[in-house]
C-alpha positions, -999 to +999 in steps of 0.1 A: +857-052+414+857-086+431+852-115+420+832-143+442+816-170+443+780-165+430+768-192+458+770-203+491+794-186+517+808-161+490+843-173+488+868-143+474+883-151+442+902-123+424+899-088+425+897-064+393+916-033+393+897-015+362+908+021+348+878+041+337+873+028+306+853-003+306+872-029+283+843-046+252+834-080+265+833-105+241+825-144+245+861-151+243+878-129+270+863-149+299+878-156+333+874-192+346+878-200+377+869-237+398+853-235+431+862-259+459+836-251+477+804-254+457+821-286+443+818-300+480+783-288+482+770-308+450+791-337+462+775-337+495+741-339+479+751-370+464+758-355+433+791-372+413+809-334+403+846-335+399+851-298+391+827-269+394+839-234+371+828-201+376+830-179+342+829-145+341+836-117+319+861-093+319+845-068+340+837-091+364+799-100+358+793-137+360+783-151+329+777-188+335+785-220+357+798-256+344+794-283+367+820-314+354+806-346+365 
């Protein structure tokens, strides 16, 4: 499973390597990850962001996006 950027040109993250068993998700196994890129978009469109996360859960499903002003 890969994980990328939900937005924009797609950027490549992380890859998964999962063995047949799907692990339980729970809201406190997430994986956070910042994106350079869609932090340059909102800044561009004169929003003031300093950080833009990605979260997803552990079998790679994206569960929600913080932007940081």
């Amino acid at each position: 499973m890969e994980l990328r950027c939900p937005v924009g040109p797609r950027r490549l993250f992380a890859k998964l390597r999962l063995s047949g068993v799907r692990p339980p998700v729970t809201r406190d196994n997430l994986i956070e990850l910042s994106c350079s890129d869609c932090r340059r978009s909102l800044s561009r469109a004169g929003r003031g962001v300093s950080l833009v996360l990605h979260r997803y859960d552990i079998v790679g499903s994206l569960v929600e996006t913080e932007v940081v002003p």
